[in-house]
C-alpha positions as a printed NumPy array, in Angstrom:
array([[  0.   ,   0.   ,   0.   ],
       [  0.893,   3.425,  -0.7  ],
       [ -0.072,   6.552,   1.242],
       [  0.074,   9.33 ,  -0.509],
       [  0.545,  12.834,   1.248],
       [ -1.044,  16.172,   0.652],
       [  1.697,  18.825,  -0.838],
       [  3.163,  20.896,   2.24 ],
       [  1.857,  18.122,   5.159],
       [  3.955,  18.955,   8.167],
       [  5.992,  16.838,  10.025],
       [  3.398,  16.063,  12.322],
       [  0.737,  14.662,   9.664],
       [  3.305,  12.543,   8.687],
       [  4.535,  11.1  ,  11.722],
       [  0.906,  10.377,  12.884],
       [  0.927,   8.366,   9.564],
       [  3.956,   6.457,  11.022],
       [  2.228,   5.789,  14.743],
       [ -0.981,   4.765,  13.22 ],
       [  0.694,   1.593,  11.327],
       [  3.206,   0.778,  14.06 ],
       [  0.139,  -0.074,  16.139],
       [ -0.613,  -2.577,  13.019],
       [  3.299,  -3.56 ,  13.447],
       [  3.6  ,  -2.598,   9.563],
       [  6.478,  -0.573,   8.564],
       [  6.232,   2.52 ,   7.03 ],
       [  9.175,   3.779,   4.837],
       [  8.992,   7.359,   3.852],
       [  9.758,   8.348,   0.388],
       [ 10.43 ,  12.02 ,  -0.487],
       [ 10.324,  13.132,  -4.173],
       [ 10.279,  16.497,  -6.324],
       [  6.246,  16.512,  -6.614],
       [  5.039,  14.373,  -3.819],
       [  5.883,  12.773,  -0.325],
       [  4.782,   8.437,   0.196],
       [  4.774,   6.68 ,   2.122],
       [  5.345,   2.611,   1.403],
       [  3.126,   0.002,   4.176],
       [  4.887,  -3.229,   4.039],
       [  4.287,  -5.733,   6.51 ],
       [  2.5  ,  -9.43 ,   7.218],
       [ -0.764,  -8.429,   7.725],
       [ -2.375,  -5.386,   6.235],
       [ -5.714,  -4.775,   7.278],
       [ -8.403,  -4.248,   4.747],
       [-10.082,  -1.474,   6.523],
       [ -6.305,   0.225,   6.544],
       [ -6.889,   2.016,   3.657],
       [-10.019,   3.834,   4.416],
       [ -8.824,   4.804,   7.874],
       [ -5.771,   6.504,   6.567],
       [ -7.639,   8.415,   4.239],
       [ -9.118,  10.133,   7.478],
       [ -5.841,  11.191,   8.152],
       [ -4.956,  14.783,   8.056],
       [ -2.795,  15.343,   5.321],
       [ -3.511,  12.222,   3.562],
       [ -4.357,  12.643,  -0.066],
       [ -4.973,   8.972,  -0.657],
       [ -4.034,   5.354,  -0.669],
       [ -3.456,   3.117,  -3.609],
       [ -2.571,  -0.621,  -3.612],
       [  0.401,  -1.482,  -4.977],
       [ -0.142,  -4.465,  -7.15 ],
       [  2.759,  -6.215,  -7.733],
       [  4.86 ,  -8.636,  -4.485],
       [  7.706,  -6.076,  -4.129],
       [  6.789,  -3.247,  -2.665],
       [  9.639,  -1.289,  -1.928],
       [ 11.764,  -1.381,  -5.571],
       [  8.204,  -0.71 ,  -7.253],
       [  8.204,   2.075,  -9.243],
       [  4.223,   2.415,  -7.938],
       [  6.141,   3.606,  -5.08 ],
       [  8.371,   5.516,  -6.712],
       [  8.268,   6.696,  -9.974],
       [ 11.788,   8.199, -10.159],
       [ 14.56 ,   6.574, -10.644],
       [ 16.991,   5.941,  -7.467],
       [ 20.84 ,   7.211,  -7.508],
       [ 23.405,   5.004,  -6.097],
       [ 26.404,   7.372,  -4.769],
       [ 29.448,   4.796,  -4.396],
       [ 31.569,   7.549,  -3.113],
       [ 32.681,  10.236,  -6.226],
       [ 30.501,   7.929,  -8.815],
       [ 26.672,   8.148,  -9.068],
       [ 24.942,   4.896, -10.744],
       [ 21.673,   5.565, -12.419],
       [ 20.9  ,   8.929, -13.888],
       [ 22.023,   9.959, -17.393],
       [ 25.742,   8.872, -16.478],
       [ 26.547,   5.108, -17.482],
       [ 29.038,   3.461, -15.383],
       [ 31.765,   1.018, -16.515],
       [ 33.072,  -1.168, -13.675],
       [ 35.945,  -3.888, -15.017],
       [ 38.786,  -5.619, -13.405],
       [ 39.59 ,  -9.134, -12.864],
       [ 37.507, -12.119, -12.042],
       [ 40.097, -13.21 ,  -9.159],
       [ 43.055, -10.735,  -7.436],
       [ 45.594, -13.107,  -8.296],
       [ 48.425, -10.955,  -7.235],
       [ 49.624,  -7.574,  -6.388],
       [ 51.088,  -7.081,  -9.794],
       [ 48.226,  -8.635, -12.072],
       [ 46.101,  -6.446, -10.076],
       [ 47.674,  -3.193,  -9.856],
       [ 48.464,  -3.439, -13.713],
       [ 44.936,  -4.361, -14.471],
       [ 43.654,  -1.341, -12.233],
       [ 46.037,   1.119, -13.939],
       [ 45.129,   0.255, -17.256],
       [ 41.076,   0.343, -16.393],
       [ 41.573,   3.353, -15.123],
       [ 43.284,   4.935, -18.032],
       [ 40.855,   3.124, -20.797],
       [ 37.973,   5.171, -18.637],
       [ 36.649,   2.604, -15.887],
       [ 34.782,   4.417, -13.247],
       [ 34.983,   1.428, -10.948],
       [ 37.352,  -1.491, -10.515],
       [ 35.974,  -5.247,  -9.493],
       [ 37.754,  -7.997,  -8.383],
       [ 37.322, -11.236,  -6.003],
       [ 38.982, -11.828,  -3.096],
       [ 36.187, -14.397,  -1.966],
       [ 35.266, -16.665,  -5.003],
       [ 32.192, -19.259,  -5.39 ],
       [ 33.355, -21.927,  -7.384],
       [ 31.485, -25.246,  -8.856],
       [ 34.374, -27.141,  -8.098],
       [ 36.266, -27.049,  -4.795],
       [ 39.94 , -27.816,  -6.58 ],
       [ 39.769, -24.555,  -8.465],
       [ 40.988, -21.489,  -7.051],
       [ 38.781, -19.826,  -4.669],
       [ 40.58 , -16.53 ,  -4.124],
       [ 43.368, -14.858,  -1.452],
       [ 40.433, -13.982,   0.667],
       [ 41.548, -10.927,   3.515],
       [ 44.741, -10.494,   1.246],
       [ 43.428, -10.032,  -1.853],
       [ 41.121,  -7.578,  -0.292],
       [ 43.583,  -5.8  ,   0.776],
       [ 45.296,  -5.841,  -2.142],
       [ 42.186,  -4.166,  -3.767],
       [ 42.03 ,  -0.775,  -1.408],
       [ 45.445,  -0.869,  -2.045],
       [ 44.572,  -0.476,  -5.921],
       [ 41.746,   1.822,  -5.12 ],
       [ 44.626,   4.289,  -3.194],
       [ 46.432,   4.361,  -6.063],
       [ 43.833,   4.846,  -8.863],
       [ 41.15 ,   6.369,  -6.908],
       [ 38.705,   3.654,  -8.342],
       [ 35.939,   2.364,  -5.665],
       [ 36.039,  -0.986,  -5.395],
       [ 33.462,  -3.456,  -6.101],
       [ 34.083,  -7.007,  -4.349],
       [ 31.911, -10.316,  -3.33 ],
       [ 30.588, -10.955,   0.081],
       [ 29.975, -14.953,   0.377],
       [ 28.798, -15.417,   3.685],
       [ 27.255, -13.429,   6.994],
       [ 30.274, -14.192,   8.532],
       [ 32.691, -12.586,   6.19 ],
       [ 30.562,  -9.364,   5.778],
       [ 32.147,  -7.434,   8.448],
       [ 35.232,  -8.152,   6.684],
       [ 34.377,  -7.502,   3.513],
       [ 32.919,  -3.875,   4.755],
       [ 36.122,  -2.854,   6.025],
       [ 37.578,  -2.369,   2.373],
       [ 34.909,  -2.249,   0.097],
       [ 32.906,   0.121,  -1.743],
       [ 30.004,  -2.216,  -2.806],
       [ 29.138,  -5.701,  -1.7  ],
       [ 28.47 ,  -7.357,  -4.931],
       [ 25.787, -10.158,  -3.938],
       [ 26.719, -13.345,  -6.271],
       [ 24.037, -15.205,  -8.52 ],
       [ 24.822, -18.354,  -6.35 ],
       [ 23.704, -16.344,  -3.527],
       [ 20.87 , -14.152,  -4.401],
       [ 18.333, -16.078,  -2.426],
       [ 20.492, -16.154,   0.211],
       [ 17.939, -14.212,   2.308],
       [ 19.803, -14.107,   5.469],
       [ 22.941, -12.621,   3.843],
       [ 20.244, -10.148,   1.847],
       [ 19.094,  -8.943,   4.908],
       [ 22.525,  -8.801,   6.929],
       [ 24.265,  -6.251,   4.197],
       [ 21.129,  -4.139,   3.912],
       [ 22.266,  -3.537,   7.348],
       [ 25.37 ,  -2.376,   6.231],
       [ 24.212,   0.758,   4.839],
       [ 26.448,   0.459,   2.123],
       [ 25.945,  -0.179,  -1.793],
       [ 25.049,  -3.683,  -3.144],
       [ 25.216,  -4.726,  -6.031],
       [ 22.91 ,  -7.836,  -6.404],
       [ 23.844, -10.379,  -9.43 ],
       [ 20.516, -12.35 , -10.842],
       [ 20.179, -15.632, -10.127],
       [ 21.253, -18.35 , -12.193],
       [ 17.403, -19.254, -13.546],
       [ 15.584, -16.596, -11.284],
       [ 12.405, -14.778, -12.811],
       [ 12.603, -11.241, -12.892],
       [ 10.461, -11.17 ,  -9.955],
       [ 12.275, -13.281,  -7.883],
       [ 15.077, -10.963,  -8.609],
       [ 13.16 ,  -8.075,  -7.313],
       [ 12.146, -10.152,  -4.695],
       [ 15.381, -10.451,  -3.457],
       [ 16.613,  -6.539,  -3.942],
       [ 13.679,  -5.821,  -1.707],
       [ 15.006,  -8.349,   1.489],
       [ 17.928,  -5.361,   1.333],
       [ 15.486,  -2.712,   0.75 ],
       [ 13.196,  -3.777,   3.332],
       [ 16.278,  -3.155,   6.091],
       [ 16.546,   0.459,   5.296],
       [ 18.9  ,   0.221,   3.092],
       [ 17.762,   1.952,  -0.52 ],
       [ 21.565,   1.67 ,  -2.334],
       [ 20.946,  -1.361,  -4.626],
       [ 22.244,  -1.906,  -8.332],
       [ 20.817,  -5.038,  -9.71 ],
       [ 23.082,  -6.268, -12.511],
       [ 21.902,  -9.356, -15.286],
       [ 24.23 , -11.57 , -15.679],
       [ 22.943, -14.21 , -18.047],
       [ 20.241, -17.299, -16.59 ],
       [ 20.634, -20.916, -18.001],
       [ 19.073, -21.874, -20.754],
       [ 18.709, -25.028, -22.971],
       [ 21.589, -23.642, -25.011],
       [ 25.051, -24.674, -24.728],
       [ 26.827, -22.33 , -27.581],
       [ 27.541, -19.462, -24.538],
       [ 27.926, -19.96 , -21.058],
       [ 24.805, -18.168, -19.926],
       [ 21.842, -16.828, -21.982],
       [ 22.65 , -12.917, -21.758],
       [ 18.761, -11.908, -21.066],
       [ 18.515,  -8.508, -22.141],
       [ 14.456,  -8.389, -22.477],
       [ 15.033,  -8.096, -18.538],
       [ 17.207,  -4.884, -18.489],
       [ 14.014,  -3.104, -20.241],
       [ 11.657,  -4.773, -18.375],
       [ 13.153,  -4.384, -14.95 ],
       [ 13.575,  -0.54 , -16.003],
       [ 10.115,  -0.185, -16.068],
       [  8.593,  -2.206, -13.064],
       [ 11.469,  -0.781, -11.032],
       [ 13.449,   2.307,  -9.788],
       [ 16.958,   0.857,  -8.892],
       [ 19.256,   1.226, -11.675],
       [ 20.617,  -1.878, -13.609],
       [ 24.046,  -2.83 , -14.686],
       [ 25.097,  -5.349, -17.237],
       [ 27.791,  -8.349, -16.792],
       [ 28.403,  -9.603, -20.534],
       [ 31.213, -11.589, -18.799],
       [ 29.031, -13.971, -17.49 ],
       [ 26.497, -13.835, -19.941],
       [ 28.345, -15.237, -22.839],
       [ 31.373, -16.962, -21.147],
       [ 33.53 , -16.161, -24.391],
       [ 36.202, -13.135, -24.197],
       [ 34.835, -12.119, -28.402],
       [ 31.446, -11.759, -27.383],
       [ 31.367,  -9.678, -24.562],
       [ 32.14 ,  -6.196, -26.535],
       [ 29.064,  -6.257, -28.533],
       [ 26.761,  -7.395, -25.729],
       [ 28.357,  -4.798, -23.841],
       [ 27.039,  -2.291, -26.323],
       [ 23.692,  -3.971, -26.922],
       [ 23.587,  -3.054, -23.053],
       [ 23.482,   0.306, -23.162],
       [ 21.804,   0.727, -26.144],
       [ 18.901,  -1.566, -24.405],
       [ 19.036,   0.964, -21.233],
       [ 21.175,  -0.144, -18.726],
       [ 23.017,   2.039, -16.385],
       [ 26.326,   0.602, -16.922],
       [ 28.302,  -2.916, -17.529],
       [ 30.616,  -4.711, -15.449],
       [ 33.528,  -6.44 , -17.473],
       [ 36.499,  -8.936, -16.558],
       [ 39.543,  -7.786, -17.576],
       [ 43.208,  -9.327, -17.355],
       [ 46.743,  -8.549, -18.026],
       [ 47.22 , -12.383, -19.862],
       [ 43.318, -14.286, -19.722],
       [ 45.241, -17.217, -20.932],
       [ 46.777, -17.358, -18.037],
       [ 44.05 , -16.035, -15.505],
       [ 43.308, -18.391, -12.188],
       [ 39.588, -18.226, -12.958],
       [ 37.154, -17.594, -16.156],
       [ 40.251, -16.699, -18.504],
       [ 37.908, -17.48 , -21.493],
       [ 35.517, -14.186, -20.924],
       [ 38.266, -11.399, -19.768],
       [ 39.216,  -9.404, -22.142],
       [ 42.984,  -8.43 , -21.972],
       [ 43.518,  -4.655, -21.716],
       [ 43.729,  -3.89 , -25.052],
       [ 40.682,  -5.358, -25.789],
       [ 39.011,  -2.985, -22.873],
       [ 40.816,   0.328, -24.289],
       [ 39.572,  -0.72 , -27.979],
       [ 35.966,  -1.155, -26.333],
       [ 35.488,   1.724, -24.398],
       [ 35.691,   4.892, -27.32 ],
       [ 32.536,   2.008, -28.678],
       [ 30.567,   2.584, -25.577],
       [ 30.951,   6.085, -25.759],
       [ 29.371,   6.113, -28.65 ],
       [ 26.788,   3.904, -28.366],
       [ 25.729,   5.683, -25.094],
       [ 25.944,   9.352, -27.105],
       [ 23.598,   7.754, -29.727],
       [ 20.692,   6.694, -26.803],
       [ 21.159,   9.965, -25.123],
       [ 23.449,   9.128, -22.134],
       [ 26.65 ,   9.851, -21.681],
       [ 29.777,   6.974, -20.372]])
């Protein structure tokens, strides 16, 4: 349900908005825009006489339901789109974002060389693992503490944010200590206790679709880290599985628009995942942005031959610095600007 204040209510109206359904034990999150003040009623148990009663509220212009299961990423609630401030870089907006790096921090000088050359090709954000889910356990799962170290050492000397994976509840005190955004895996995107532990944080999360999740499980899950106060969430498609076996992952870019339009939280792109194959990820990446989303996240490496972990989809940094003047352009052409 949505409650939908008169222009210029006071304080006062509001808050007696706020008592009213606390006596329900609902929650009421407040949500202030240009043209109108909401307020979102999500809870267990809404009463169906709710709606009338607030309407007897001073200051209340009206309620509406809101129709679909998530309440709080709905753009019912709010139409505008929501900006993600990850320090110096906003995601969402006009502004696309670009966020590369490698799969896995392998070492101090495959990561500091990839960060340096990301940074000159135009990256606005730098990724890497430090904590790695893997389908097998004899592959390498990543440095853990060190290599996240190792990453806000790269951010101090490229001024990139960092964007890193949180695995468990346990490690995300850890993890908060160095990054920038807690990237939420596809493995672990119904992972509702660890949803709900780094809306807590506060801080940005970036939350990966799961590996055959509808787009409203998805949402779903963005709104167990909503629901904790905690509006800072980038939802990024990654591919889902598919019958076909040609690419890793069936890059599912009907969702980008769709999400756009059933939600406000901006949407990134991983074309990594989504094809599995280094060739194909530059013109998925465009087909991103041309399709709407608010930026792409991209695995780069100094020599993918080499890399520890999904060599096959990272493009070397050539590759990246040939790419980028392409998204610039692509983005120009839809309006937006990289």
């Amino acid at each position: 349900m949505i409650v939908v204040m008169q222009a210029g209510s006071s304080e006062a109206m509001i808050d007696a908005v706020l008592e009213r359904l606390g006596e329900y034990q609902l929650q009421g999150h407040l949500v202030r825009g240009a043209e109108r003040t909401v307020i979102g009623v999500v809870g267990a148990a809404i009463p169906p006489t709710l709606k009338e009663e607030l309407e007897h509220f001073v200051g209340v212009k009206e309620t509406l339901r809101i129709t679909q299961p998530y309440k709080l990423v709905s753009r019912e609630l709010r139409p505008t789109d929501t900006l993600v401030q990850v320090r110096d870089v906003t995601v969402g907006g006009n502004r696309c974002v670009v966020i590369a790096g490698p799969c896995s921090v392998e070492s101090e000088a495959q990561l500091m060389a990839t960060a340096h050359a990301v940074r000159e090709a135009g990256a606005t954000m730098l990724r890497g693992g430090a904590f790695k889910p893997r389908s097998s356990p004899y592959t390498f799962r990543g440095l853990g503490e060190e290599g996240l170290k190792l990453l806000a050492q790269a951010r101090d000397a490229t001024g990139l944010p960092i964007v890193t994976e949180v695995m468990t509840m346990n490690d995300v005190a850890l993890v908060t200590r160095y990054a920038d955004v807690l990237q939420i895996g596809a493995r672990n995107m119904q992972n509702y206790q660890l949803l709900e532990e780094v809306g807590r944080t506060g801080m940005p999360v970036l939350l990966k679709r799961g590996l055959a999740a509808t787009i409203e499980e998805w949402l779903l899950s963005a709104e167990y880290v909503v629901a904790q106060g905690n509006p800072n969430v980038i939802l990024c498609e990654r591919g889902i599985r598919t019958f076909e076996t040609a690419t890793r992952n069936t890059l599912d870019l009907n969702a980008v628009a769709l999400a756009k339009r059933r939600t406000h939280l901006p949407i990134i792109v991983d074309p990594s995942h989504g094809t599995g194959k280094w060739y194909l990820v530059p013109p998925l990446a465009l087909a991103s942005i041309a399709t709407g989303a608010d930026g792409i996240i991209i695995e780069v490496h100094p020599d993918p031959d080499r890399a520890k972990s999904d060599g096959g989809q990272s493009l070397n940094h050539a590759n990246f610095a040939a790419l980028m003047p392409k998204l610039v352009a692509v983005a120009s052409a839809v309006g937006r600007v990289l």
